[in-house]
C-alpha positions in Angstrom: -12.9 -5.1 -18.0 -12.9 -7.4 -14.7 -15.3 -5.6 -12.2 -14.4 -5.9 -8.4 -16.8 -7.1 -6.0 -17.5 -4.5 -3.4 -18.1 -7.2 -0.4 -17.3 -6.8 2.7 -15.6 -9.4 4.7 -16.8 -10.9 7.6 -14.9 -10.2 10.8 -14.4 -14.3 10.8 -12.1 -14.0 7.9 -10.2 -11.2 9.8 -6.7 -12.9 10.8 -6.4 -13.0 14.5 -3.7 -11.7 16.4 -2.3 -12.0 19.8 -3.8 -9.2 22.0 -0.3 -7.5 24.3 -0.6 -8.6 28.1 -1.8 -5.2 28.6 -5.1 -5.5 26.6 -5.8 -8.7 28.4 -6.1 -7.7 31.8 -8.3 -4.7 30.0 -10.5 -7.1 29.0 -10.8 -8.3 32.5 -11.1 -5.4 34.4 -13.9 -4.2 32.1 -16.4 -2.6 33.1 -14.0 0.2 34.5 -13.5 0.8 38.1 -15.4 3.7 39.3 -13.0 6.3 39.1 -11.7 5.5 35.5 -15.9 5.8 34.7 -16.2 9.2 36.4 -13.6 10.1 33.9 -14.8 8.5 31.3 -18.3 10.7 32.0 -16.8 13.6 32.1 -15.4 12.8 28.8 -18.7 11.9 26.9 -20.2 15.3 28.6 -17.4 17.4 26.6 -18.2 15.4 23.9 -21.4 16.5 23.5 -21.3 19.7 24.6 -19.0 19.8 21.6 -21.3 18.2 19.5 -24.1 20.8 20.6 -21.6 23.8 19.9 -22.3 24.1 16.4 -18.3 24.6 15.4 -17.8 23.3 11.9 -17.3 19.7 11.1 -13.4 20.4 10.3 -12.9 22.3 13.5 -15.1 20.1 15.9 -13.0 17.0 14.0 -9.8 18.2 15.2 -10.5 18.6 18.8 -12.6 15.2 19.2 -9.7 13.4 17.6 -7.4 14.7 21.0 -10.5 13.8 23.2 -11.0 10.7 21.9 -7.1 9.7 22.2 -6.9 10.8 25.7 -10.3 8.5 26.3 -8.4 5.6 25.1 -5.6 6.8 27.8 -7.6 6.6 30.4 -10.1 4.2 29.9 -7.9 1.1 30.8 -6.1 3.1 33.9 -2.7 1.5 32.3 -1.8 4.9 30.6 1.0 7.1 30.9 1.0 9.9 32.8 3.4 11.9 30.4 1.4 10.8 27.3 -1.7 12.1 29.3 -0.3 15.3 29.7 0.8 16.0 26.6 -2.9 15.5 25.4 -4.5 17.7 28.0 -2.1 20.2 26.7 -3.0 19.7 23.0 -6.9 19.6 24.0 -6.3 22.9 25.8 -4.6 24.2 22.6 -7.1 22.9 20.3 -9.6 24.4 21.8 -8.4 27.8 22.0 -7.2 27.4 18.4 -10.3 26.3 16.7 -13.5 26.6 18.6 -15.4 30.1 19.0 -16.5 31.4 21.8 -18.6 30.9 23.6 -18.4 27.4 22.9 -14.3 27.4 23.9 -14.8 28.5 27.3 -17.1 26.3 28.3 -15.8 23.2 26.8 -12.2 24.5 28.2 -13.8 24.7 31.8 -14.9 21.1 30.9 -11.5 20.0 30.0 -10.0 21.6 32.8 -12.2 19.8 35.4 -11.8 16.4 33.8 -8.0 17.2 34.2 -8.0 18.1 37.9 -10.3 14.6 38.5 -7.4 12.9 36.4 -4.5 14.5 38.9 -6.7 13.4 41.8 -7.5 9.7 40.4 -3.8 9.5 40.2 -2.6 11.1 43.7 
């Protein structure tokens, strides 16, 4: 029996392709202005206050995965404002579906401030 070689590849043999327009003026703006990096913050501070909450790895899982879409969202300001929504509102959801309390409160009043700063940033 042939055995397979459990290698990795290097990320030089990785084909290369075209970044959108979109990605390369990310690339130029990065760092972040500082509004998009107050947001950003505020969203590594829910992170870990949901890593500290000691919600099981299934539930804690499922609400990161929201956080972490609406981080990419934001974090080149060339997001969309209905998309951004919709993810507050699933973050909201998630968090009143699957953390405990007391944890869900206070990462909801998290979630709720880093919303209102996102209305702001955009007004």
């Amino acid at each position: 029996m042939k055995q397979r070689s459990h290698a990795r590849r290097s990320a030089a043999a990785e084909p290369q392709t075209p970044s959108p327009a979109g990605n390369r003026d990310f690339i130029r703006s990065w760092p972040p202005p500082p509004a998009i990096r107050a947001l950003l913050d505020q969203i590594k501070a829910i992170q870990n206050a949901l890593e500290q909450s000691g919600e099981p790895v299934i539930r804690y899982r499922k609400v990161n995965g929201i956080l972490n879409a609406l981080a990419m969202q934001i974090e080149d300001g060339g997001d969309n404002p209905e998309v951004v929504a919709r993810l507050f509102d699933a973050l909201e959801a998630a968090v009143g579906a699957y953390l405990s309390e007391p944890a869900a409160a206070d990462i909801l009043a998290g979630v709720k401030a880093l919303r209102q700063a996102e209305v702001q940033r955009r007004s």
